[in-house]
N, C-alpha and C positions, 0 to 999 in steps of 0.2 A: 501771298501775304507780304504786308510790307516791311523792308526791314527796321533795325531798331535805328540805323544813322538815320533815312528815310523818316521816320516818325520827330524821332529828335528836329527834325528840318523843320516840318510841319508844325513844331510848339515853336520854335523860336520864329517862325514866320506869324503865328495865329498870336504869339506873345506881343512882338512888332504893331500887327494892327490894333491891337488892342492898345498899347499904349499909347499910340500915335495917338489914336479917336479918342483917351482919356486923358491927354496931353498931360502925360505923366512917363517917367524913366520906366525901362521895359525893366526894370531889375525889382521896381514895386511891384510887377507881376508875378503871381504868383499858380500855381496848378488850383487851387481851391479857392480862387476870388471869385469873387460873382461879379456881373458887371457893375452893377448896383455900386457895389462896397466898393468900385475905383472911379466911381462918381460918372456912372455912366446910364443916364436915362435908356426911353423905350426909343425914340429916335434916335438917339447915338447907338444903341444894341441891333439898328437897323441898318445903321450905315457898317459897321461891325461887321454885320453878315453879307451884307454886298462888297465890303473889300475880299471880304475871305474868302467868295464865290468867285471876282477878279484875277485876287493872286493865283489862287488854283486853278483857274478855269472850271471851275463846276457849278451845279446848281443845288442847293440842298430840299429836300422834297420840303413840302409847303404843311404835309401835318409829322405831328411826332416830335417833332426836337422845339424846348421852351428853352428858348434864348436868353431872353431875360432872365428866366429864375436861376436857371443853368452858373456852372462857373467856366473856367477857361480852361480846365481839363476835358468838360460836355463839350466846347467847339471842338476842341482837338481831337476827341473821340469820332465829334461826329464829322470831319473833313477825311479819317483813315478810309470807312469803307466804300465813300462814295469817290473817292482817289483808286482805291482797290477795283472796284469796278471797272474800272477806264477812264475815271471822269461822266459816267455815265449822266444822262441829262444838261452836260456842259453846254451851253450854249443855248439855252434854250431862254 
């Protein structure tokens, strides 16, 4: 399991890309924004997920997780247990 500094790392890193990509201060992010509401189309929620697959070296499986409708706690949730795995599918 991962720990709680550990997890903490992983929001203020998934917090960072996000605001980069909504060229907006990482302090307007928030656990329950949606990308949407930080003025983040379907293109920029895609570049979104290829930074976050980047900075962690992983891949996020292709069905199951809605991005877009998702907020920024759904990334964070969903980088823990594909992290916990290994990084399983990194690189692919």
């Amino acid at each position: 399991m991962t720990a709680t500094s550990d997890i903490d790392d992983i929001r203020r890193q998934v917090f960072a890309i996000v605001a980069r990509q909504a060229k907006i201060d990482v302090a307007t992010v928030q656990d329950d924004s949606t990308l949407g509401a930080l003025g983040l189309a379907s293109l920029d929620a895609i570049e979104v997920i290829f930074d976050i697959e980047e900075a962690f070296d992983i891949s996020f499986p292709e069905q199951g997780i809605d991005f877009t409708a998702g907020t920024v706690r759904d990334l964070v949730d969903a980088v823990v247990p594909v992290l916990g795995a290994g990084g399983e599918g990194a690189g692919q």
